[in-house]
C-alpha positions in Angstrom: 53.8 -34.5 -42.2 54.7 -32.3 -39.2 55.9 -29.0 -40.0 58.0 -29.2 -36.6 59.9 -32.0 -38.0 60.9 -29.8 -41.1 61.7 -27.0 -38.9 64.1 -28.5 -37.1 65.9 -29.9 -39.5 65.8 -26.3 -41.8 66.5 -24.4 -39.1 69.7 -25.9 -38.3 71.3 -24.0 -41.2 69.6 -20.5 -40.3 71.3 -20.2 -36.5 73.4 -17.2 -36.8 71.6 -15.6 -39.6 69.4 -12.1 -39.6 67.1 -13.9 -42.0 63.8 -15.3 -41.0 62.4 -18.8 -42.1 59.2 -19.6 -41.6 58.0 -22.9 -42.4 53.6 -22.8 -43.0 51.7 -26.1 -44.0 48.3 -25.5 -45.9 46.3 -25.0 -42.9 48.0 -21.8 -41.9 50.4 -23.4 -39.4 53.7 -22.2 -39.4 56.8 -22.7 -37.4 59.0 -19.5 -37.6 62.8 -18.7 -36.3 62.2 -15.4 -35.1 58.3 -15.6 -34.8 58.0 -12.2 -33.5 59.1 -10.6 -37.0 57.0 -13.0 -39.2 53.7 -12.0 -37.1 54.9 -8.4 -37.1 55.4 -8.3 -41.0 52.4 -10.4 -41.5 50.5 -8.8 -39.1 47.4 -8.8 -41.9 46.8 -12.4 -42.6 45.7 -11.4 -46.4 49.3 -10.8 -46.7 50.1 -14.4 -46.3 47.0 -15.7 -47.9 48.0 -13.4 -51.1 51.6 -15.1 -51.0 50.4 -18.5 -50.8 47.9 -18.1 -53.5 50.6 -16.7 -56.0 52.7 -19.4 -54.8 49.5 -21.8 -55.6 49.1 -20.1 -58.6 52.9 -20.5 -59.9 54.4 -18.2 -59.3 57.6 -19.1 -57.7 60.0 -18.7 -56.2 57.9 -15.7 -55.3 59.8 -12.2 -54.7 58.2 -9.4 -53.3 58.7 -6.7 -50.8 57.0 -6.0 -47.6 57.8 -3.1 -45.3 61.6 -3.3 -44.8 62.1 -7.2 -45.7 62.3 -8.4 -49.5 60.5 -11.9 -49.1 61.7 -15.1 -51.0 59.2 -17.8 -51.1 58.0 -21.2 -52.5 56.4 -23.8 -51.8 57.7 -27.9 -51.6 55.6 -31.4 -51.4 56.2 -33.8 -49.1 55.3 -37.6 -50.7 54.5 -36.7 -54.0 51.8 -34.0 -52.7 51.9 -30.4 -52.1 53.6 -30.2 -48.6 53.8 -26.6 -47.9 55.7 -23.4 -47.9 58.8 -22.0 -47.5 59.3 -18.3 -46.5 62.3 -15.7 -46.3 62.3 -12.5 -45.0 65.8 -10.7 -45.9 66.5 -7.9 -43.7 67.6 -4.5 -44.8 67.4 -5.9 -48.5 65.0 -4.7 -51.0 63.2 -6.4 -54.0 65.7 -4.7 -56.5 68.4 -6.6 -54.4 66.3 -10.0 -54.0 65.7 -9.9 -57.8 69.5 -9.1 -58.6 70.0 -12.4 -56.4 67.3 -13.8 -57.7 70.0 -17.3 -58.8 71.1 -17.4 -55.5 68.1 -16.9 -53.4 66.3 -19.8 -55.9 69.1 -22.2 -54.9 68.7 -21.5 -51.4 64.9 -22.2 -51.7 65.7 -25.3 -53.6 68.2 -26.3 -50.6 65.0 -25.7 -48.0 62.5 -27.5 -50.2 65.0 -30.7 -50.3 65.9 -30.7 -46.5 61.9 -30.3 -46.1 61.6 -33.0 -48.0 63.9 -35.1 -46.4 62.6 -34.7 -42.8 59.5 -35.9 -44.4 61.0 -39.0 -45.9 63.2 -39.5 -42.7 59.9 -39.1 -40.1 58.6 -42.4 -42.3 61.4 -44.6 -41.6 60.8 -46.7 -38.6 62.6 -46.4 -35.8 64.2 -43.4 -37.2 63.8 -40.7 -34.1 65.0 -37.2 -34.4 66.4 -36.9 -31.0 67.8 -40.2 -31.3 69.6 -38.5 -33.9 70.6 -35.3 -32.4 72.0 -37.5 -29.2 74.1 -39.7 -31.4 75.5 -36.6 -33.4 76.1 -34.9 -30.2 77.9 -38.3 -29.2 79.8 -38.5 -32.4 80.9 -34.8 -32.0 
C-alpha cells in the first residue's frame, strides 16, 4: 500500500478547501496538502505519536485541538489490515465547533477512509494505472 496512491485519489476532493489532509501510514510517512501547516502544527512529533496511539487505542474519530486548528482524525485498513491514518486540521474552528459537528465531520472521515480504501483495492487490479486514468478522464472531459 502506497500512501501516494491514497493521496491522490483523497486529495482530489480537498482542492479548494482551507482544510488540511494529511494522509500517515504506520511508519510515520505521510503525504500532506499543505505540508507546511501539518509540520508547523506538528512541529513536536509526540503530538502525532499521542494522536496515533489514541487512534490505536480506539478512540475515533479522534477530536482534539491544537493551536488554532481543531483536528479530526481516524484511522482506515487497507486489505483487511490496519492501513493507516487519516488527519484534519480545520482552520479557525475550535474543538467546541468540531464536536458540535462531530456527525458531519465522522461522515467526512468515513468518505476518506472508503476512497483510501479504494485506491488500495484499485493499485491491485492489473493493468489498472492511475495516470492511465487521469489521461482517459481528462480525454473523456
Amino acid at each position: 500500500m502506497t500512501i501516494n496512491k491514497i493521496a491522490r485519489t483523497v486529495f482530489d476532493s480537498f482542492q479548494n478547501s482551507d482544510i488540511v489532509l494529511t494522509i500517515l501510514d504506520r511508519g510515520g510517512s505521510y503525504v500532506s496538502n499543505k505540508v507546511e501547516v501539518f509540520e508547523r502544527v506538528f512541529s513536536r512529533q509526540e503530538l502525532l505519536a499521542n494522536l496515533c496511539g489514541r487512534i490505536d487505542d480506539g478512540c475515533e474519530p479522534l477530536l482534539a485541538q491544537i493551536g488554532d486548528y481543531a483536528v479530526a482524525a481516524t484511522g482506515f485498513s487497507a486489505n483487511g489490515s490496519f492501513g493507516g491514518y487519516a488527519v484534519m486540521l480545520l482552520p479557525g474552528c475550535n474543538l467546541e465547533k468540531a464536536v458540535g459537528c462531530s456527525d458531519f465531520i465522522e461522515i467526512i472521515l468515513s468518505q476518506i477512509t472508503l476512497l483510501a480504501e479504494r485506491a488500495v483495492q484499485d493499485s491491485q487490479v492489473p493493468g489498472l494505472d492511475y495516470q492511465a486514468q487521469l489521461q482517459t478522464e481528462s480525454v473523456l472531459n
